[in-house]
ZATORGU-800332 format. One line per 4 residues: number of its first residue (from 1); for each residue x, y, z of N, C-alpha, C, CB. Coordinates in nm, 3 decimals, m for minus. Glycine has a CB too. Layout:
// ZATORGU-800332
NUM = X,Y,Z,X,Y,Z,X,Y,Z,X,Y,Z  ... .
//
This chain:
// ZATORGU-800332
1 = 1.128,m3.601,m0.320,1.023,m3.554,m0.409,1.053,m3.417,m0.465,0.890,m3.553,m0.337  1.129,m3.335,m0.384,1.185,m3.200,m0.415,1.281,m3.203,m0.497,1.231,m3.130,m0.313  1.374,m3.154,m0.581,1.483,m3.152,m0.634,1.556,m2.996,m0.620,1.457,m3.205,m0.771  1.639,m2.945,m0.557,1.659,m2.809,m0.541,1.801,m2.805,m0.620,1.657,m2.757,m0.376 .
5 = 1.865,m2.689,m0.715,2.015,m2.740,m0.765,2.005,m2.594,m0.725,2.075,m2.815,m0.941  2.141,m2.505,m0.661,2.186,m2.400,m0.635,2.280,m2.360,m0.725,2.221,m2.399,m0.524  2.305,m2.231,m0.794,2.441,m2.213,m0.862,2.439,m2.048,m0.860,2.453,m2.290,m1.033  2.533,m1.983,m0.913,2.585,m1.855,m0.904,2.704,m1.822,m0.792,2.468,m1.773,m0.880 .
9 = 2.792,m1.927,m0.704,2.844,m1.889,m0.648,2.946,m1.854,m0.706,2.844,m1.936,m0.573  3.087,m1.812,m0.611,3.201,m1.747,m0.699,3.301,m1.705,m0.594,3.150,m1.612,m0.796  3.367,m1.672,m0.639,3.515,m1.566,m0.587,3.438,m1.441,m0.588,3.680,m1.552,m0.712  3.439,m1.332,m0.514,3.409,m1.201,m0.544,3.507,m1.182,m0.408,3.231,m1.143,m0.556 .
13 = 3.555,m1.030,m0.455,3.643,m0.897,m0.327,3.521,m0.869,m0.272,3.738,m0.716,m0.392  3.560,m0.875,m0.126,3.535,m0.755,m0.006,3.427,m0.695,m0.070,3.666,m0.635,0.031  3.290,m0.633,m0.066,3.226,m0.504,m0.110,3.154,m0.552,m0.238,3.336,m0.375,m0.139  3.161,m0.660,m0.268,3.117,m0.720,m0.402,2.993,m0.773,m0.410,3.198,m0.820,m0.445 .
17 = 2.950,m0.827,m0.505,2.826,m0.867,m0.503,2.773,m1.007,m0.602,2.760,m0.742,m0.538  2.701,m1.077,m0.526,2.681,m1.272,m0.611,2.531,m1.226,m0.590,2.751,m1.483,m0.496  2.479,m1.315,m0.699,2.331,m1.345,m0.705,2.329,m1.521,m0.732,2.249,m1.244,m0.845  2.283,m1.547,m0.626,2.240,m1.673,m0.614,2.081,m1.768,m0.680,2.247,m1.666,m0.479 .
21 = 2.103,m1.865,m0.691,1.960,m1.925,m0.762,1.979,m2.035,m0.729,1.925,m1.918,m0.919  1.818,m2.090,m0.719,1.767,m2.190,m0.666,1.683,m2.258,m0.733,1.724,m2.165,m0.569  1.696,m2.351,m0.789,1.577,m2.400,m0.915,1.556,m2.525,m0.838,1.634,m2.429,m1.108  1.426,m2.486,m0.825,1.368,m2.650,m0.759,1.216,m2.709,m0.889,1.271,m2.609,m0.525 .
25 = 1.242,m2.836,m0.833,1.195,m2.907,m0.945,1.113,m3.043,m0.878,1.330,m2.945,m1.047  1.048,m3.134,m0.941,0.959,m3.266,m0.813,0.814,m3.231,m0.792,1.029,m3.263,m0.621  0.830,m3.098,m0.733,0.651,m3.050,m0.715,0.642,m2.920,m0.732,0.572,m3.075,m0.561  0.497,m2.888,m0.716,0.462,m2.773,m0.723,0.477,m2.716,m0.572,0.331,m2.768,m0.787 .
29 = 0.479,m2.584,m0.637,0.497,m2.429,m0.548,0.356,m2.369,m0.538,0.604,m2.300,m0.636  0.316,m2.395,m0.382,0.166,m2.371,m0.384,0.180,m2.277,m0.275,0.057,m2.503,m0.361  0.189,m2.340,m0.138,0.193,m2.275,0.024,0.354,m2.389,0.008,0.006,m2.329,0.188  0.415,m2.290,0.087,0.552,m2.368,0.076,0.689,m2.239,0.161,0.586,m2.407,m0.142 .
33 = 0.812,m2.271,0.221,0.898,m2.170,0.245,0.979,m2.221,0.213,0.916,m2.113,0.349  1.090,m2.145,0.146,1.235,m2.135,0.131,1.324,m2.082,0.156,1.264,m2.129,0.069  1.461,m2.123,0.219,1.515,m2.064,0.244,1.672,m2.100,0.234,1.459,m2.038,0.328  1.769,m1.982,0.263,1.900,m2.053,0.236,1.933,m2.024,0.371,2.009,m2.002,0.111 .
37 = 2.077,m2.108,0.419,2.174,m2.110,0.526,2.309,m2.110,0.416,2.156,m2.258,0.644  2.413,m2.129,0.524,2.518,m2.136,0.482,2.606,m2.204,0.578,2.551,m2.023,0.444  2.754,m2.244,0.528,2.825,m2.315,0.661,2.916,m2.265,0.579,2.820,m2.488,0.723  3.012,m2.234,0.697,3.140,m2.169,0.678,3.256,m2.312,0.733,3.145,m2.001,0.790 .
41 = 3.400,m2.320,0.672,3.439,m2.447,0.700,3.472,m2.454,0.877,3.574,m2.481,0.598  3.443,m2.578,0.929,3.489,m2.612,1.080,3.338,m2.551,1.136,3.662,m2.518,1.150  3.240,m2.496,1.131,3.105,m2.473,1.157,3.021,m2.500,1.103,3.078,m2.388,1.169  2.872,m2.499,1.211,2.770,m2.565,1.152,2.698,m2.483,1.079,2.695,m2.629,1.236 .
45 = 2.546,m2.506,1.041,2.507,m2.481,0.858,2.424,m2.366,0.984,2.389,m2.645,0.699  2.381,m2.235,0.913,2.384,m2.111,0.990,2.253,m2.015,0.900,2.565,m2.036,0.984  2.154,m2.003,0.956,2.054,m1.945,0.869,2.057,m1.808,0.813,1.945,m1.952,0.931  2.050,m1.783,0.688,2.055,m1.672,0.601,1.933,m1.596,0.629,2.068,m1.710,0.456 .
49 = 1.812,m1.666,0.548,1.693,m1.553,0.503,1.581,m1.694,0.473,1.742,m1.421,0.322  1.506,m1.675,0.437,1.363,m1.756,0.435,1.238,m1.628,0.377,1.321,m1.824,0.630  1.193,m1.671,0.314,1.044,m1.645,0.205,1.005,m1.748,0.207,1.045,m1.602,0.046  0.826,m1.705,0.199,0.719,m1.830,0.175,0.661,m1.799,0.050,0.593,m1.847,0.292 .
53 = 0.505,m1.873,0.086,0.467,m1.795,m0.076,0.351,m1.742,m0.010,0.428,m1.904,m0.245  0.336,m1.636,0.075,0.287,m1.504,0.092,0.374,m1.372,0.082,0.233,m1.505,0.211  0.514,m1.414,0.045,0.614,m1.319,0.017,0.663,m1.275,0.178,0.547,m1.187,m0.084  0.642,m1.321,0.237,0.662,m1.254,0.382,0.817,m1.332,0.411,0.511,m1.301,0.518 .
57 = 0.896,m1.249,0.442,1.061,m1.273,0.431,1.118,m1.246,0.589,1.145,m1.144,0.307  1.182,m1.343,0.634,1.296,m1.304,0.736,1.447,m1.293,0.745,1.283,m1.371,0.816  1.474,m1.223,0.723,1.644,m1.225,0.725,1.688,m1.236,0.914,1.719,m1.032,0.634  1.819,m1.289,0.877,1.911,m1.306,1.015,1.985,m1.158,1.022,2.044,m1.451,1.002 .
61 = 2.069,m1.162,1.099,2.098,m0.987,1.136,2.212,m0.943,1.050,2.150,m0.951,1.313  2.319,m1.095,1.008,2.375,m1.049,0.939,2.417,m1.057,0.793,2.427,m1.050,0.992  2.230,m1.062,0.717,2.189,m1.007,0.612,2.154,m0.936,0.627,2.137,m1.039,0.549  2.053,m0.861,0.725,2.021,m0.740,0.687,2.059,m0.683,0.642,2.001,m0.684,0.727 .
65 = 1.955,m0.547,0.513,2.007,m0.431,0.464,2.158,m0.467,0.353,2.040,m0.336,0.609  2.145,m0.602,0.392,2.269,m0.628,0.262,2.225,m0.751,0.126,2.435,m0.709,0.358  2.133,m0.855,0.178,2.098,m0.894,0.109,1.959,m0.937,0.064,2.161,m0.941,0.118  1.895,m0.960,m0.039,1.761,m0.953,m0.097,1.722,m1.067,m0.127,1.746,m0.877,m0.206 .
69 = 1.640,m1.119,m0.120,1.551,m1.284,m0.155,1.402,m1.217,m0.281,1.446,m1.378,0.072  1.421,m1.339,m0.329,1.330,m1.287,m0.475,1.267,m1.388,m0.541,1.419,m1.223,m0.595  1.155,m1.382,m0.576,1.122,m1.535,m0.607,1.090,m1.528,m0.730,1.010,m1.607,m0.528  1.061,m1.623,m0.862,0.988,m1.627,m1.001,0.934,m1.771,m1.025,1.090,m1.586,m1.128 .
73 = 0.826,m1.772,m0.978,0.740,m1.878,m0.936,0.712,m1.981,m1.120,0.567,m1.784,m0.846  0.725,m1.869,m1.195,0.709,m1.930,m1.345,0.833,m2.007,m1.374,0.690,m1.813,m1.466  0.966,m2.011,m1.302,1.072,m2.057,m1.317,1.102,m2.164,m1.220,1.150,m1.962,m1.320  1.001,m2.171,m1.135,1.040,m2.201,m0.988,1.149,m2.193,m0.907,1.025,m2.297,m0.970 .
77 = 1.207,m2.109,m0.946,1.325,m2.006,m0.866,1.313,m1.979,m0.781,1.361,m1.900,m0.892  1.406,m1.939,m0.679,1.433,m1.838,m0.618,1.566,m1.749,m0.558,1.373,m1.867,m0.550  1.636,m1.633,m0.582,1.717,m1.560,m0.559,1.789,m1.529,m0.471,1.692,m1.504,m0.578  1.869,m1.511,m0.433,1.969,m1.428,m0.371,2.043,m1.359,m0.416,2.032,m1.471,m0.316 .
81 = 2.013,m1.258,m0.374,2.105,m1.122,m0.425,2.218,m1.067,m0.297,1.978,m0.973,m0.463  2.298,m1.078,m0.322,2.438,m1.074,m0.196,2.503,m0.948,m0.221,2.575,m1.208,m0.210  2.487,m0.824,m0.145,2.532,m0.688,m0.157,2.618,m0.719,m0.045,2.425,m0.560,m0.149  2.743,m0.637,m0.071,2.819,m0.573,0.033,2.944,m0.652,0.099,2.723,m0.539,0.137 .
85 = 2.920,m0.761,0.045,2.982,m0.903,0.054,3.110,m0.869,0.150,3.029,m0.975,m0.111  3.094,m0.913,0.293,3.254,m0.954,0.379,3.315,m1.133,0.390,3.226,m0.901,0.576  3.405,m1.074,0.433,3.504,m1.217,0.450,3.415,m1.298,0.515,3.656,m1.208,0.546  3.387,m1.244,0.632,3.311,m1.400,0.740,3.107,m1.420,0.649,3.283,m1.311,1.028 .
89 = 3.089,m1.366,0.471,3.023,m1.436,0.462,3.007,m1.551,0.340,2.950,m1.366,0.483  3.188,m1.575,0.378,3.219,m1.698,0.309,3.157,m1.801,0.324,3.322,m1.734,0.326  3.135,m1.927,0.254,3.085,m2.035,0.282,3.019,m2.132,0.190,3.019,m2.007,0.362  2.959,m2.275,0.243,2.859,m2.289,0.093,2.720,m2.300,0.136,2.890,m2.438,m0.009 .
93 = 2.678,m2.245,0.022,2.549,m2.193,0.046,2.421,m2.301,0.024,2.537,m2.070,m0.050  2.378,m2.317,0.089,2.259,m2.412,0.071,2.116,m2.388,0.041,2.250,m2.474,0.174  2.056,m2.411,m0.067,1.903,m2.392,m0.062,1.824,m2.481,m0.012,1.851,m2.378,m0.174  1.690,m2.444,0.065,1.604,m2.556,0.149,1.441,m2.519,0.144,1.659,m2.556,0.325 .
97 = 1.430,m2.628,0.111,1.230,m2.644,0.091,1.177,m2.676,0.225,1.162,m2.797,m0.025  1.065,m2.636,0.235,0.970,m2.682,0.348,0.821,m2.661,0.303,0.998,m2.596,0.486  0.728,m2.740,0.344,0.605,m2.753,0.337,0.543,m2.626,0.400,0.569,m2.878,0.394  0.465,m2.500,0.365,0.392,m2.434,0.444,0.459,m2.370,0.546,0.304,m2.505,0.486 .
101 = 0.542,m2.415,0.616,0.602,m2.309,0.719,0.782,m2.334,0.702,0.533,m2.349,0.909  0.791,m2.184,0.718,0.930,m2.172,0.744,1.010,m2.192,0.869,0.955,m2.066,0.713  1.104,m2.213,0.877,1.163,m2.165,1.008,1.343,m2.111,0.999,1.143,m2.308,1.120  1.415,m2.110,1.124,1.490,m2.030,1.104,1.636,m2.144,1.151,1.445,m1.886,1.187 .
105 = 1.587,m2.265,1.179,1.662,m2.389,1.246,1.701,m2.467,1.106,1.551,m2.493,1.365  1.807,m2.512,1.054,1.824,m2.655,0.915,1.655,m2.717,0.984,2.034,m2.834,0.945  1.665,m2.782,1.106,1.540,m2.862,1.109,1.420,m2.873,1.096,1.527,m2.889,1.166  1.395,m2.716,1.007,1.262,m2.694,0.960,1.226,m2.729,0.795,1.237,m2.546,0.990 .
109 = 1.349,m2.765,0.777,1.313,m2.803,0.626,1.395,m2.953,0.577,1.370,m2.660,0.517  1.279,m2.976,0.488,1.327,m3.127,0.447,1.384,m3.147,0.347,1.240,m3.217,0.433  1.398,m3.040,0.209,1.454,m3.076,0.112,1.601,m2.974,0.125,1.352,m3.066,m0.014  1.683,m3.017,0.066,1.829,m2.926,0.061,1.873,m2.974,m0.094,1.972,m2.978,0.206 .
113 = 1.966,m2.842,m0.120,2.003,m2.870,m0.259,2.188,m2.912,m0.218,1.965,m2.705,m0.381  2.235,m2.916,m0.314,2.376,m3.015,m0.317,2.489,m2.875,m0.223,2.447,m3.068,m0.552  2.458,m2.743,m0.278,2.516,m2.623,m0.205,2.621,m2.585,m0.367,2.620,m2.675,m0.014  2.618,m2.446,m0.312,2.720,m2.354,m0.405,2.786,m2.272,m0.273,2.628,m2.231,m0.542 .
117 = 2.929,m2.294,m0.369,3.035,m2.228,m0.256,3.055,m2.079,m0.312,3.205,m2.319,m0.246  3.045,m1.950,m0.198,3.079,m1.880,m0.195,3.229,m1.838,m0.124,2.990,m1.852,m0.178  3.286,m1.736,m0.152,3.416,m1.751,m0.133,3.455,m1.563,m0.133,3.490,m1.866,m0.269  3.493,m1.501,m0.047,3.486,m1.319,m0.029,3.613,m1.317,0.021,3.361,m1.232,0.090 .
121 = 3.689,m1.234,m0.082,3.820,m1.276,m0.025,3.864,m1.090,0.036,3.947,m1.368,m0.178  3.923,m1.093,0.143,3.949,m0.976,0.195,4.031,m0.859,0.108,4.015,m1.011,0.310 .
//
């Protein structure tokens, strides 16, 4: 019922910076969380950050202070902004819907988008 498509990934150096997007589409954005993970190759899918729609945001430790989540509800978007960019936060990036609550497990959300590969080369 969700439709999520991710894009903005890329090649960027060490210290660089991607802004990610998330256009979801199917339903409306009422009470709802989103969030991205990522999987790096030979590992499993690994939680980034999560926003709801009270704006209330959790990042994992190693976003903090480096990257930003952003939403534009008229677009039904939502952002990632990737500062500071290292090697180990290669990977592809996945966007994910959930009904009303977030969580910090893949198993809290039911919709996923196809993924955009990021790629930080040393």
């Amino acid at each position: 019922q969700v439709q999520l498509v991710e894009s903005g990934g890329g090649l960027v150096q060490a210290g660089g910076s991607l802004r990610l997007s998330c256009a979801a589409s199917g339903r409306t954005f009422s009470t709802y969380a989103m969030a991205w993970f990522r999987q790096a190759p030979g590992k499993g899918r690994e939680f980034v950050v999560t926003v709801d729609w009270s704006g209330t945001t959790y990042f994992s430790d190693s976003a903090k202070g480096r990257f930003t989540i952003s939403r534009d509800n008229t677009k039904n978007t939502v952002y990632l902004q990737m500062n500071s960019l290292k090697p180990e936060d290669t990977g592809v990036y996945y966007c994910a819907y959930a009904e009303i609550f977030g969580a910090t497990i893949p198993s809290g959300y039911a919709y996923w988008g196809q993924g955009t590969q990021v790629t930080v080369s040393s």
